[in-house]
N, C-alpha and C positions, 0 to 999 in steps of 0.2 A: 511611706516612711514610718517608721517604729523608733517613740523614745524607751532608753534604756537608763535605769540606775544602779548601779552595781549588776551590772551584765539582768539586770528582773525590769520586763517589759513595762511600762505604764500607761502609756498609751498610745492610739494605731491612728496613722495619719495617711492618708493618698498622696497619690505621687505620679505624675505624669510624665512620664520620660521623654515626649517627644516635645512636650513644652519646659518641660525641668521646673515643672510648679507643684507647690507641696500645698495641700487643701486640709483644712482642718473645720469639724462639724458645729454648726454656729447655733444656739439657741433657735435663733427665728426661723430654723430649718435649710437654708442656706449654709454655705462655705466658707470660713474665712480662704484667703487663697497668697502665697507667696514667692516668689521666684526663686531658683537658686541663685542666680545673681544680684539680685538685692540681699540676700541674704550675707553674700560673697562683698556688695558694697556696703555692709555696715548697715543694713533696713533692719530695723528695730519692732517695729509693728507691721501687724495683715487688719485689712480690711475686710468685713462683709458686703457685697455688692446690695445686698437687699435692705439690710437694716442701718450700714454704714458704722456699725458697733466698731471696734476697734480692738488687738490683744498683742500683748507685747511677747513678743518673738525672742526665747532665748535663745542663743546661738555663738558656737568657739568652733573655730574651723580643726584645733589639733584634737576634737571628738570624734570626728569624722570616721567612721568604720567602715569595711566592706559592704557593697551595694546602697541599701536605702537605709541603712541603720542610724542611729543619734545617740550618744550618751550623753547625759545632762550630768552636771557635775554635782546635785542635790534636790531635793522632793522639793525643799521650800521654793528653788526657782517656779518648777512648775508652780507651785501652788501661786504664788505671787502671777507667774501669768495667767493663770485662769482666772484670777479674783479681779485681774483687769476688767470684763465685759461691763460692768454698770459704771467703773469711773471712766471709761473710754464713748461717750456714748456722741455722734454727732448732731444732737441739740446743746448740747454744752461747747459755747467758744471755746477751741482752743487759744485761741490771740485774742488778745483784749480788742474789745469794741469800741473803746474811748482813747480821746488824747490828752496829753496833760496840755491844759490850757495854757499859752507864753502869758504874764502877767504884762508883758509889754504890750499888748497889743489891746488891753485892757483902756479906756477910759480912767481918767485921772477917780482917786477915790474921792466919794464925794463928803463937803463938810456942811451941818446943817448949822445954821446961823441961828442966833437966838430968837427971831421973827419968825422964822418959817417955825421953829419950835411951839412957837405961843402957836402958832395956824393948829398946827395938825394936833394938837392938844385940845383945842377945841373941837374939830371936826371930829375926833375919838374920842374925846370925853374920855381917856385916858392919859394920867402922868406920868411922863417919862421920868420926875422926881428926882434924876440925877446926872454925873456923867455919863455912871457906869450904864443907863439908861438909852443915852443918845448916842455912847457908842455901838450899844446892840444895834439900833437901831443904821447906825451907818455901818455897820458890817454887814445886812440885811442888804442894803441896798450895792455893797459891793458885790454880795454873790450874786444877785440879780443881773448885774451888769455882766457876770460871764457868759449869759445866758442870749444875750444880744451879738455876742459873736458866731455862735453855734449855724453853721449850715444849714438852713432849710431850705434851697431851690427848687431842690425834686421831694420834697414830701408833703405830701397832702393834706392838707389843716382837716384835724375832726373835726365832722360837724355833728355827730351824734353819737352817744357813751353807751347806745342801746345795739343790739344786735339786728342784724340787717334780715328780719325775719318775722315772721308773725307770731305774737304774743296771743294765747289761749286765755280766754278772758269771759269771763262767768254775765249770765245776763245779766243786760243795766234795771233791775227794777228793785225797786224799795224794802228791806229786808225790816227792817226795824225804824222807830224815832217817834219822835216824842218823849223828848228825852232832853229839852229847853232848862226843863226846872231845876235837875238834875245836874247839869252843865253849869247850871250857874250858882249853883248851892257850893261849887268847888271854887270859885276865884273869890281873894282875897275881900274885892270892895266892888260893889255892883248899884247902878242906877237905871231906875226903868228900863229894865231888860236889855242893858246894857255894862260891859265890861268898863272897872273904871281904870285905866292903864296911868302909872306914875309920868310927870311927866320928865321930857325928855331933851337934848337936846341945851342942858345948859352949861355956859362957860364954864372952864375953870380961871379962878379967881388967877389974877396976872401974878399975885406975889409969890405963889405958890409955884412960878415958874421957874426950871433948874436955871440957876445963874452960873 
């Protein structure tokens, strides 16, 4: 099959007549490939069998010329379908992967009371200070909670963020040290060869809690 613009060639396509499939040459060396009857039902794109690429198929039946011929009705279609292969590619979903979560089926949103407030104020040694504070804070636990209805039956909890393979790893022996004196010339406050660490771990004063 041959496209045409203004009766001047542009470019040469195969064509099998006994199957009526129109094959067009694919990056990855391979074929895009397409029916005439998908073409006849309205198919908009051919696939690559090899790479899965994708390229949208322009196509008007009242173009239709003797034998294998095609006239396009502008350079820019073409151009526009060739510039398809990198946005067409099948590692990119075409359908969304996700659902919108029903807020119904959600757990009630949660409200933190002024006790549990003093708690976790202590336990973080951070002030929430305000409303505007506690409600970050219970928005935080609302998005959490959509997270509790999410499907996992069949998927397999990680249990390691490493590569399942062996790591090239340099002999275990001693390159340098002695290097105490040094190390400790850097921190702030130091007692007999020891770090003096602020300490930690205390309340915040009640009054200073958001009322």
């Amino acid at each position: 099959m041959s496209i045409f613009h203004d009766e001047v060639e542009i470019e040469d396509f195969e064509y099998d007549e006994e199957s009526e499939t129109y094959y067009y040459p694919c990056p990855c060396g391979d074929k895009f490939e397409i029916t005439k009857e998908q073409l006849e039902n309205g198919e908009e794109e051919a696939g690559c069998p090899s790479c899965s690429l994708i390229v949208k198929v322009i196509y008007n039946p009242e173009d239709f010329m003797k034998g294998e011929e095609v006239r396009l009705p502008s350079k820019k279609m073409l151009r526009l379908a060739r510039s398809c292969y990198r946005c067409f590619s099948s590692k990119v979903p075409q359908q969304p992967t996700w659902k919108v979560i029903d807020d119904s089926k959600l757990p009630p949103k949660t409200k933190i009371d002024k006790k549990t407030i003093q708690y976790l104020e202590r336990l973080s040694l951070v002030q929430l200070g305000d409303e505007d504070g506690v409600r970050r804070l219970e928005d935080s636990i609302s998005l959490a909670d959509r997270l509790s209805i999410v499907n996992t039956e069949d998927i397999k909890p990680l249990s390691n963020i490493l590569e399942e393979e062996s790591l090239f790893l340099r002999k275990d022996y001693v390159t340098e040290g002695d290097s105490k004196d040094s190390l400790l010339q850097m921190a702030a406050a130091t007692e007999n060869d020891y770090y003096v660490a602020p300490p930690g771990n205390i309340p915040v004063k009640l009054d200073s809690v958001c009322k």
